[in-house]
Every structure is written in C-alpha cells, then in structure tokens.
MIMAR-469418 format. One record per residue (C-alpha): residue in one letter; x, y, z. Coordinates in nm, 3 decimals. Layout:
REM MIMAR-469418
ATOM  code       c1       c2       c3
ATOM     A        X        Y        Z
...
***
This chain:
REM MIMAR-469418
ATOM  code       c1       c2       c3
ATOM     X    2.714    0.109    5.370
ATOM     X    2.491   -0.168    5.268
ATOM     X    2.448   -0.483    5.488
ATOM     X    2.286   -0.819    5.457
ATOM     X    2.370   -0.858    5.126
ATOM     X    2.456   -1.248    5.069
ATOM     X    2.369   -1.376    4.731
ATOM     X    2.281   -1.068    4.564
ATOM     X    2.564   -0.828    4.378
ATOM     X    2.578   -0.438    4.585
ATOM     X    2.488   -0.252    4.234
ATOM     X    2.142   -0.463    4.274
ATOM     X    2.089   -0.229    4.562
ATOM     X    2.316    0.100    4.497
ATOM     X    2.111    0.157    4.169
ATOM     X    1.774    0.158    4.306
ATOM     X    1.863    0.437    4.516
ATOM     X    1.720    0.802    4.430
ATOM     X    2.109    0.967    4.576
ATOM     X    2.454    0.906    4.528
ATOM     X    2.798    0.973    4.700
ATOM     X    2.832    1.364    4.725
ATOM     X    2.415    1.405    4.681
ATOM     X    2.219    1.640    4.916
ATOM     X    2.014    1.451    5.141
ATOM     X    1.663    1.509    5.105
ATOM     X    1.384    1.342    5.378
ATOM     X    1.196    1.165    5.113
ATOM     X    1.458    0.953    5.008
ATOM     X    1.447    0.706    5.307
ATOM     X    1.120    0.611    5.177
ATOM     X    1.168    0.592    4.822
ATOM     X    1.427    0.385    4.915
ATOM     X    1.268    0.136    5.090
ATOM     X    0.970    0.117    4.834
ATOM     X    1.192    0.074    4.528
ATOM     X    1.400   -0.208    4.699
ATOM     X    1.091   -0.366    4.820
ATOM     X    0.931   -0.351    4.495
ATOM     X    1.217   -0.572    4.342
ATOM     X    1.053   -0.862    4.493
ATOM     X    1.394   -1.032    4.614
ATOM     X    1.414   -0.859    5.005
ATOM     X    1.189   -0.912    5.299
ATOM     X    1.353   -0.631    5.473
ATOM     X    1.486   -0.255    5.350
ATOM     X    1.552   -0.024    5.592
ATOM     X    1.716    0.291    5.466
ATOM     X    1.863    0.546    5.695
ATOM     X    1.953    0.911    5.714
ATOM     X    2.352    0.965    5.686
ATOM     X    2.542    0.979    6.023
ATOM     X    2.770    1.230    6.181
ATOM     X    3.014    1.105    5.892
ATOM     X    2.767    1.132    5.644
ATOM     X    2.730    0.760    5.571
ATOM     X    2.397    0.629    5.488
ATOM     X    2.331    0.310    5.661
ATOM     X    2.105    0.038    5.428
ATOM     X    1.985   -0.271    5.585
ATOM     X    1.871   -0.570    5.392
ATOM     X    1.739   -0.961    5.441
ATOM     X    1.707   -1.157    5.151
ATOM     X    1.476   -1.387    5.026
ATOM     X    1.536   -1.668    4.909
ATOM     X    1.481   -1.694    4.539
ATOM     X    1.503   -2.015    4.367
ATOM     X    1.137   -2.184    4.351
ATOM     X    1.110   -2.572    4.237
ATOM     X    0.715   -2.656    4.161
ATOM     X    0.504   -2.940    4.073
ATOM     X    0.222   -2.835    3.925
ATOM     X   -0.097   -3.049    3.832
ATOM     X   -0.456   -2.953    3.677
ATOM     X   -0.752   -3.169    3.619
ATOM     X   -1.059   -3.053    3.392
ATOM     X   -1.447   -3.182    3.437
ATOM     X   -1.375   -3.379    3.126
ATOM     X   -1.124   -3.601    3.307
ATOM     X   -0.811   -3.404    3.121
ATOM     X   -0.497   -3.370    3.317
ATOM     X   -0.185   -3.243    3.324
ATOM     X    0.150   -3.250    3.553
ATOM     X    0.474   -3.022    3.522
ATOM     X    0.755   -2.870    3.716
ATOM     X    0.865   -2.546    3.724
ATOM     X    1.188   -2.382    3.784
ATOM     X    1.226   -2.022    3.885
ATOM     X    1.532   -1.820    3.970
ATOM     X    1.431   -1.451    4.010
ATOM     X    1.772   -1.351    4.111
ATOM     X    2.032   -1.501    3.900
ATOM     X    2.386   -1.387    3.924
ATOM     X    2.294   -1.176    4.213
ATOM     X    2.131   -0.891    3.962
ATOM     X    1.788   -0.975    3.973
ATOM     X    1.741   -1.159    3.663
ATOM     X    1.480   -1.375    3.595
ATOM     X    1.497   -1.722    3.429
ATOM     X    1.224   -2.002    3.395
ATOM     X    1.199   -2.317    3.274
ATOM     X    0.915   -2.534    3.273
ATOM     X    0.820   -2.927    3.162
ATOM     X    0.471   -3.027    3.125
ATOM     X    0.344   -3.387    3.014
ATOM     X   -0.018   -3.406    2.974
ATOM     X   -0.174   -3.669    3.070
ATOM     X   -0.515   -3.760    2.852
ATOM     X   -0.884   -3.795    2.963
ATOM     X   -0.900   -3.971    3.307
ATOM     X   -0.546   -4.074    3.271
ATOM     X   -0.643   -4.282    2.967
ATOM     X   -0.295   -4.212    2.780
ATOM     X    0.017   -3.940    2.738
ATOM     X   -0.101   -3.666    2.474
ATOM     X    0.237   -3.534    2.450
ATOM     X    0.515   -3.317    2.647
ATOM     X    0.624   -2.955    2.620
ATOM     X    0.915   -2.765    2.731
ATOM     X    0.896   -2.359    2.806
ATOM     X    1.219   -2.155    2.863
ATOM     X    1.195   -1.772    2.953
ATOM     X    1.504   -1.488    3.047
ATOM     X    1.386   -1.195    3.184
ATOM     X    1.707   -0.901    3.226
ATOM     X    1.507   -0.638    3.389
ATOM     X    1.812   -0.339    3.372
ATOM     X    2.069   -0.398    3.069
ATOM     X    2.429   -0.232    3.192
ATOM     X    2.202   -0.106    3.484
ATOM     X    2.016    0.123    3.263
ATOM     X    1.653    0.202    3.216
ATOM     X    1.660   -0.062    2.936
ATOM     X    1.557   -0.448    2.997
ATOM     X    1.518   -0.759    2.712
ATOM     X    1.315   -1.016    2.741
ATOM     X    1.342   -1.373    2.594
ATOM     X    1.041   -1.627    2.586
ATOM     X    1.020   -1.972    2.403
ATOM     X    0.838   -2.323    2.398
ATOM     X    0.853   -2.636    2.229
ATOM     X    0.670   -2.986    2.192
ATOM     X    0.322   -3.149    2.200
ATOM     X    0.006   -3.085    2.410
ATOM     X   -0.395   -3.113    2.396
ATOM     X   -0.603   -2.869    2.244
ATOM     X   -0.960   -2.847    2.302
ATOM     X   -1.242   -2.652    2.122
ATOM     X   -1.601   -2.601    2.328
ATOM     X   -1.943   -2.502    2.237
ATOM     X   -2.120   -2.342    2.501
ATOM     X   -1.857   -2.474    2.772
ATOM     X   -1.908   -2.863    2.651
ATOM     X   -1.619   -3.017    2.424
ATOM     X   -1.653   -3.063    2.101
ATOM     X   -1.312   -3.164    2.004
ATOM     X   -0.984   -3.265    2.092
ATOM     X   -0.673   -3.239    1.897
ATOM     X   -0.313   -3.271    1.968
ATOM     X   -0.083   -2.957    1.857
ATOM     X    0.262   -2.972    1.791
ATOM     X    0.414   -2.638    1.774
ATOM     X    0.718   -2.369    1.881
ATOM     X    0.725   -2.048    1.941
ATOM     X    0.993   -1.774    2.054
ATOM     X    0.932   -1.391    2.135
ATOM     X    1.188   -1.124    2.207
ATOM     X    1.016   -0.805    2.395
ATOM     X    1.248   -0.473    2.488
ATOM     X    1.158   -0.252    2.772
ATOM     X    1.239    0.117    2.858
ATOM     X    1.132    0.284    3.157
ATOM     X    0.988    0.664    3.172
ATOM     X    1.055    0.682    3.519
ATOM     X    1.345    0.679    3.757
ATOM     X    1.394    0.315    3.744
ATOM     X    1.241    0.026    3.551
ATOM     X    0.883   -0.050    3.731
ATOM     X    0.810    0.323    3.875
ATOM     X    0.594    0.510    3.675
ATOM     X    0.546    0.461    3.291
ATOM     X    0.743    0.235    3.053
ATOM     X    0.705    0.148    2.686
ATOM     X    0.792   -0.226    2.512
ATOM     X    0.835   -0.337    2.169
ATOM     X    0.889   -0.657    2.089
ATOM     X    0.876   -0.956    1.816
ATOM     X    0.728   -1.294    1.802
ATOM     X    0.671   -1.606    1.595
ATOM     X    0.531   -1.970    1.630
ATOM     X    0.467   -2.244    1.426
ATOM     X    0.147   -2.486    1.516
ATOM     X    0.020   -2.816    1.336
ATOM     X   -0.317   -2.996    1.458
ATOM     X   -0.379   -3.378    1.480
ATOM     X   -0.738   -3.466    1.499
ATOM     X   -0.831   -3.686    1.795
ATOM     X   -1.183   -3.729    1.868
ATOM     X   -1.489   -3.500    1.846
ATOM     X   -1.642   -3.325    1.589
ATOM     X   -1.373   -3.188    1.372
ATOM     X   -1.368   -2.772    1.337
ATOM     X   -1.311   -2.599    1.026
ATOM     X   -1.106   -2.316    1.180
ATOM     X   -0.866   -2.540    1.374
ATOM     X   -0.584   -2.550    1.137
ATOM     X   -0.224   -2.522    1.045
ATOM     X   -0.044   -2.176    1.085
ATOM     X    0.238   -1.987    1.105
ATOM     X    0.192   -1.662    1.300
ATOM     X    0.468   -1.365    1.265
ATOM     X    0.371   -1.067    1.522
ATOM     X    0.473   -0.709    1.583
ATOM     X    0.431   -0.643    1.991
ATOM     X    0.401   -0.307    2.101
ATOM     X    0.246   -0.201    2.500
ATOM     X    0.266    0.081    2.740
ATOM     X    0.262    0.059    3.089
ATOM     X    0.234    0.256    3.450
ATOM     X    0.291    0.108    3.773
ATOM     X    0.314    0.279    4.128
ATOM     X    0.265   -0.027    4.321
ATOM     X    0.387   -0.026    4.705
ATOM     X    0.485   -0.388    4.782
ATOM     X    0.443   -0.455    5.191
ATOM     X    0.484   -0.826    5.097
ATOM     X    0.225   -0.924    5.218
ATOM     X   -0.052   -0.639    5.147
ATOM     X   -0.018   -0.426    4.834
ATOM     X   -0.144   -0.047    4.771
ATOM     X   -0.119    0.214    4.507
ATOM     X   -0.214    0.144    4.101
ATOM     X   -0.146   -0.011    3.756
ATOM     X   -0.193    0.000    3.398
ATOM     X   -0.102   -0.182    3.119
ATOM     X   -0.198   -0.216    2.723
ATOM     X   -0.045   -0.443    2.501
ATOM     X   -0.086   -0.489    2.135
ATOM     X   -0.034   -0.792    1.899
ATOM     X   -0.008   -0.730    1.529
ATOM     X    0.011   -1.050    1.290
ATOM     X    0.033   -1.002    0.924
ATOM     X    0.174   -1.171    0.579
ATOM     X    0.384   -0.927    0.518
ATOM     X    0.585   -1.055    0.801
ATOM     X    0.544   -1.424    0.744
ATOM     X    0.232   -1.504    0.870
ATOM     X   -0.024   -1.683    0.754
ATOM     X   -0.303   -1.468    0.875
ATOM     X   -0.409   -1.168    0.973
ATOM     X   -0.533   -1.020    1.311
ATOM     X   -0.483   -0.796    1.568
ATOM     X   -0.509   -0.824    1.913
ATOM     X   -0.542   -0.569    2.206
ATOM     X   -0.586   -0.629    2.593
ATOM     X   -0.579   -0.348    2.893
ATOM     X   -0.613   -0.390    3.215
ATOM     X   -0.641   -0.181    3.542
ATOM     X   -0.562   -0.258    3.868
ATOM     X   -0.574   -0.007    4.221
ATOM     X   -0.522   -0.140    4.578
ATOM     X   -0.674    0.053    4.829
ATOM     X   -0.578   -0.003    5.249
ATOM     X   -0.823    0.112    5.469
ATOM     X   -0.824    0.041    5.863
ATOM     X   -0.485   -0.066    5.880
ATOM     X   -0.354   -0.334    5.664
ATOM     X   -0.676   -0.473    5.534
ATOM     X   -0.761   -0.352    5.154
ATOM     X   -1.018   -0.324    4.887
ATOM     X   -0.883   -0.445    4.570
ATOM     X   -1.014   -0.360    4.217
ATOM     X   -0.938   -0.446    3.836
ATOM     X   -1.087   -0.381    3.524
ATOM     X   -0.932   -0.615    3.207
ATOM     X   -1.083   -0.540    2.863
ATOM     X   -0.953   -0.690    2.553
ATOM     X   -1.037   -0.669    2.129
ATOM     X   -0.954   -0.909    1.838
ATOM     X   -1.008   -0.840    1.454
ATOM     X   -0.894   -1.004    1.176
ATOM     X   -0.858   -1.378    1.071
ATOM     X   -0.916   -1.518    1.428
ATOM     X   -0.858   -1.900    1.447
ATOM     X   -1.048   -2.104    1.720
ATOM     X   -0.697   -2.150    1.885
ATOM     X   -0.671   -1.736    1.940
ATOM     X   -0.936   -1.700    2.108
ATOM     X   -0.968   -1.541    2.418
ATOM     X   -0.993   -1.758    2.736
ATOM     X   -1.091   -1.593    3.059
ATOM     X   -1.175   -1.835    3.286
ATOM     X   -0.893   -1.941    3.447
ATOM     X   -0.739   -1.928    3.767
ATOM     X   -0.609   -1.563    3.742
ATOM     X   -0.855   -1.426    3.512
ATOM     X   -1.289   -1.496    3.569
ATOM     X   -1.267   -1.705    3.878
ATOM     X   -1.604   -1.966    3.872
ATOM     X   -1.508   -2.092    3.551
ATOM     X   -1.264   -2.299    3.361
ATOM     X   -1.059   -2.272    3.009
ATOM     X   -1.328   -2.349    2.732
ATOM     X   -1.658   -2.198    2.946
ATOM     X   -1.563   -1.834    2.864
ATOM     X   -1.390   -1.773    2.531
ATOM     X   -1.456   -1.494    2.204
ATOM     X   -1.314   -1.245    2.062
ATOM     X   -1.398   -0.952    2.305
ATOM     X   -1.435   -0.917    2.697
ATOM     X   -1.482   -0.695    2.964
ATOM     X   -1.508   -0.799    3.317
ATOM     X   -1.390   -0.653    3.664
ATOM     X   -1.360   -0.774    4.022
ATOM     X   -1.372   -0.678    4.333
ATOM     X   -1.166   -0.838    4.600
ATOM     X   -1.125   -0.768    4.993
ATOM     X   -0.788   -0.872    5.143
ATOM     X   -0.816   -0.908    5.527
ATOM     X   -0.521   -1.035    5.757
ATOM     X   -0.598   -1.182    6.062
ATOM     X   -0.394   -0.952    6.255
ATOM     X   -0.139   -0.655    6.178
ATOM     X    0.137   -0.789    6.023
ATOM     X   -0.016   -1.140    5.963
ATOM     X    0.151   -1.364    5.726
ATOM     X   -0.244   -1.482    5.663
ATOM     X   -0.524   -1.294    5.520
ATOM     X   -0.901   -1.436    5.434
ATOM     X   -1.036   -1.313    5.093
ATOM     X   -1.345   -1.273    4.969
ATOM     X   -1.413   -1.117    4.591
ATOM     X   -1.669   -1.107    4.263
ATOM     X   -1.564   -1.130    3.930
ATOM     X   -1.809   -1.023    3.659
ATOM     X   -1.818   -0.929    3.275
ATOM     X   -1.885   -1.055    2.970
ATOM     X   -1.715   -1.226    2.651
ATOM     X   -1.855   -1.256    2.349
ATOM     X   -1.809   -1.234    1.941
ATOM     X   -1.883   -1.371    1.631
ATOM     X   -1.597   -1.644    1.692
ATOM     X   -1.625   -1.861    2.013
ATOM     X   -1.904   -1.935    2.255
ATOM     X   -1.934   -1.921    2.624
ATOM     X   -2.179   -2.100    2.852
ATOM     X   -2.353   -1.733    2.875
ATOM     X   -2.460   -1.469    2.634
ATOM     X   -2.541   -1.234    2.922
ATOM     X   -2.329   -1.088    3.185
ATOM     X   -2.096   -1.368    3.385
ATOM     X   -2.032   -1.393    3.796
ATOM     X   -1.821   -1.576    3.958
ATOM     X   -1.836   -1.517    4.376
ATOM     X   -1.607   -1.689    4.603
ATOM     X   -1.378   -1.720    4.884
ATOM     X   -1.015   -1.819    5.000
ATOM     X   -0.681   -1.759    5.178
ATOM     X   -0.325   -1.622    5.122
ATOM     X   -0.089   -1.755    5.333
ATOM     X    0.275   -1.573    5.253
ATOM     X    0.589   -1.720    5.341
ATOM     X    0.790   -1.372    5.372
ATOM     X    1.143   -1.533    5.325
ATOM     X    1.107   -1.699    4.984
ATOM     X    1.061   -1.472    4.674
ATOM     X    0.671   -1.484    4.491
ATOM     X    0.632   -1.702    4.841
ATOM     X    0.217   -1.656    4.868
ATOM     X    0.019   -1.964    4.912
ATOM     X   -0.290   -1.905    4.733
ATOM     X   -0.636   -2.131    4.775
ATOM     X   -0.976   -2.022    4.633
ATOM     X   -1.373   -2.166    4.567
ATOM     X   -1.561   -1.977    4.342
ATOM     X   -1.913   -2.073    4.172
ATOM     X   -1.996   -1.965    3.851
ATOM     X   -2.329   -1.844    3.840
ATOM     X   -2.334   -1.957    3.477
ATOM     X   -2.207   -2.252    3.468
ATOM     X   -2.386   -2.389    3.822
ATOM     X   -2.119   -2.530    3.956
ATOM     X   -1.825   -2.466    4.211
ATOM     X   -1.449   -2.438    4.097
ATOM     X   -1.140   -2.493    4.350
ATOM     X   -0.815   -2.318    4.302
ATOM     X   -0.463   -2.411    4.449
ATOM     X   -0.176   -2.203    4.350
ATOM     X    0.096   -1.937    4.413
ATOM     X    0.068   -1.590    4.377
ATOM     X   -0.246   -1.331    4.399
ATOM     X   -0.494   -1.329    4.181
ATOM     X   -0.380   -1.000    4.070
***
C-alpha cells in the first residue's frame, strides 16, 4: 500500500522496489527501498516498512515539488553578459521524466548591443516500458558569442550561428537504472558558422559540420539524504567525429571523472573528485576544453583554462550547521592542470583555486539547493563569485 502519492503515477514507486506481491521478505529490503526511491530525486520522504499481520507492506511518500522556472544571468570581466530562463520538469506525466527547455539572449560587452538568442530543448525518459532501458533527446538552435583567449585575455569575438541534436540510449547493469553500472551509446550532429566581430581573427575558428559516435560507461552507488550525499561514482564518455559519418573533421574526445562522498561525525562529509579528459585529432579552437567554470575549476572563468588535456581534483568539506540542517558551510580546493598544443591558459604549471560558500536546500522542491561560492584563482590573482543551483558535484 503506497501513500502520499499525488502527482506522481504508483508504477514510479512499485518498480523501484527490490520485492513483489508473493516475494519472501528479506530485512534488507526496507533500506534498499528507501535509497532507490530517494535516489530518484522527486521525494523528500520514503519510508518503507516490513509487511503487517496481513502481509501488506506499508510505503510512505512526500513529494517534491518538481517543476523549476529560472532566470539565469552571467557577466564576464570583459563586460559580456548574458540572461535566460530555464524550464525544468523532472517529473512529467507522473513517471519521472525529464524535460528542459531553455532561452538565452546574450547581451554584448557592457550591454553595448544583442549578439543573438538561442533556444535548447532536452527529453530525458529514464526507464522505457519500465525497463532497464532509457533514451535521451538533446537539441539547440540560434545565435550566441564566441570568444577565443590567449593566456586568459580575449583575442576575439565572433558570433556563431549553429544547431545541434544528439540522441543517447542507456541500459542499466544493475537492478534499476542509476544502481551500479550502466552502458550508453548514442549519436550526435551540429552544424556551426562564425561571423567575425572584433579582435584578431583566428585561423582555426571556422565553419564545420561535426557527425559523432557517443559511447560511455558508468557506476553509481550514490546514497541521496537530500541534503548530504555518501557512497561513489564513475563515469567515461567517449566522442568519436569522423568523415566517414559526415563530418568535416576528425577527433576524438575522452573525459572520466571520479567522485566519492565520505560522512564522518555525523552528517558532515569529505568530498572528493578526480576529472581527467584527452582530445586528438583535428581540434578546432571552438572544441577545446574549458574548465573553469562554475562546476568544473572553481577560481577561474571560461577562456582562463582551456587545451586539449586536463587533470585536476578537489577536495571539498560539507558541514551543516546542525543534524539535519537544511544549511551547510563549505569550504574546498580545486587543483590540476590543462594544457596542449591547442589552447592556452593563464598557467603552464599546476592551477588552484581555494574558496568558500554555502548550500542552503529547500527539501520540498526537486534539485532545490541554493548554491553560493568565492573562490580565488591563484593564477589568475583575482577572486570569482558564484550564484547557482545545485552542488558543485
């Protein structure tokens, strides 16, 4: 008997559970139970309990609530910004699916003039027919700024006008889809043109038409307390572009990452994650790797840390102000290096970024963490602030 339930469809629930009518009860499964339903992201509450003198199993459930509506902004040390809005649903028809769509009109240099707007569109069905089997669908369409550094400084600006679409298929190893290991394969394509705009124009900013195979494999064991994580992760992923599919280059990319959360005296927890990642090939200055962003190589921005290979790791402690605190106080180091015969970064030695910040979780609304961070780059000299949603990792 499951109850609770408001917007979300009962087979949501009944097939995340390790038993079924006429199963032996075993003592484990209360907790599996709870974990697996937690880990779907879309209930603040799963209690599961052991059957009664009937034999029914009682399962108790409060949603969250799952439709997110977000203005987003960014603003560079050049003066380049950027507003969009965001629409997330990440429980559509009541089966946990996952659909996005996003609008973004960038803005120009000091709000000098409109570069151009984009659309993005993403459909993510995590269990086709309630098997072990999910699809996802990605696109994205329009205009938007595209900027090449040397050494972190600009050098150019250009406005791209491109579309792209992907199609990735999932199949879980384990029990159910996000438990254990799971394979993907996938396709994707996009089509980019460049308009020069000021700068110094660069030879390998051009035209192209990339056509990709998509292959990854991936482990997850990942206990989600909503507002404190433990357990582990892996994940490798592998991009393949070649003319005999259409493209109009070569290259190959691959990117791992690692990630363990570790709770120690209580709910507070050490936090660790190693990302690596490799390109070959014909690598244009737009497929470069970026890591300094707001969930990669905090202490940095997009164009300070870019090439064509990286390793980096951080270290992050997670502390709530009480047991059971909706509020935690972070502190972490991120440090690595990028580098490569393509791109520069405003190091050639090893890169730190230190900093500080807060989660603040609002347990009733799905992906509902507050996130606020300042970070100095020990590179670059200079301090970065971070608003968003989500963890870092």
């Amino acid at each position: 008997m499951i109850e609770g339930l408001k917007r979300t469809d009962q087979v949501t629930v009944l097939r995340e559970l390790p038993f079924g009518i006429g199963s032996p009860w075993q003592d484990e499964f209360s907790d599996i139970s709870e974990q697996r339903l937690l880990r779907l992201g879309i209930f603040s509450e799963a209690v599961v309990a052991a059957p009664n003198e009937q034999g029914v199993v009682q399962v108790r459930i409060k949603e969250r609530w799952s439709l997110w509506l977000l203005p987003q902004a960014t603003r560079k040390d050049n003066g380049v910004s950027s507003a969009s809005v965001v629409l997330d649903e990440y429980n559509l028809w009541g089966l946990n699916h996952h659909a996005r769509l996003a609008y973004k009109r960038e803005t120009g240099k000091n709000f000098s003039g409109n570069n151009g707007s984009s659309y993005e569109a993403s459909y993510d069905w995590r269990r086709v027919a309630d098997s072990k089997l999910g699809i996802s669908l990605s696109g994205s369409w329009g205009q938007s700024a595209f900027e090449t550094y040397d050494l972190g400084l600009q050098t150019a600006q250009y406005i791209t006008t491109g579309r792209s679409a992907a199609v990735v298929v999932t199949y879980a190893l384990g029990d159910v889809p996000g438990e254990g290991w799971s394979f993907r394969g996938g396709f994707s394509g996009s089509n980019a043109s460049y308009r020069f705009v000021s700068g110094i124009p660069q030879s390998n900013v051009v035209g192209n038409r990339i056509r990709s195979v998509l292959a990854g494999l991936s482990y997850s064991m990942i206990n989600d307390r909503i507002t404190w994580l433990s357990g582990s992760s892996f994940d490798y992923a592998m991009s393949a572009a070649h003319r005999s599919l259409g493209s109009t280059i070569n290259t190959y990319s691959h990117t791992a990452s690692w990630r363990n959360y570790y709770a120690f005296s209580g709910q507070h927890t050490l936090n660790l994650r190693l990302n690596g990642g490799l390109m070959t090939g014909d690598v244009l200055r737009s497929g470069l790797f970026d890591i300094g962003n707001r969930n990669g190589f905090r202490g940095y921005y997009p164009g300070e840390l870019q090439g064509t290979h990286y390793l980096y790791g951080t270290i992050e402690g997670r502390f709530p102000i009480r047991p059971d605190s909706n509020f935690q106080l972070v502190t972490f180091t991120d440090l690595g290096k990028i580098g490569g015969k393509a791109g520069s970064s405003v190091t050639r030695g090893l890169a730190v970024g230190s900093g500080a910040g807060f989660r603040w979780t609002m347990r009733w609304l799905v992906k509902g963490t507050i996130r606020g961070d300042v970070a100095y780059g020990f590179a670059s000299k200079r301090w970065r602030f971070y608003l968003g949603t989500g963890q870092a990792f």
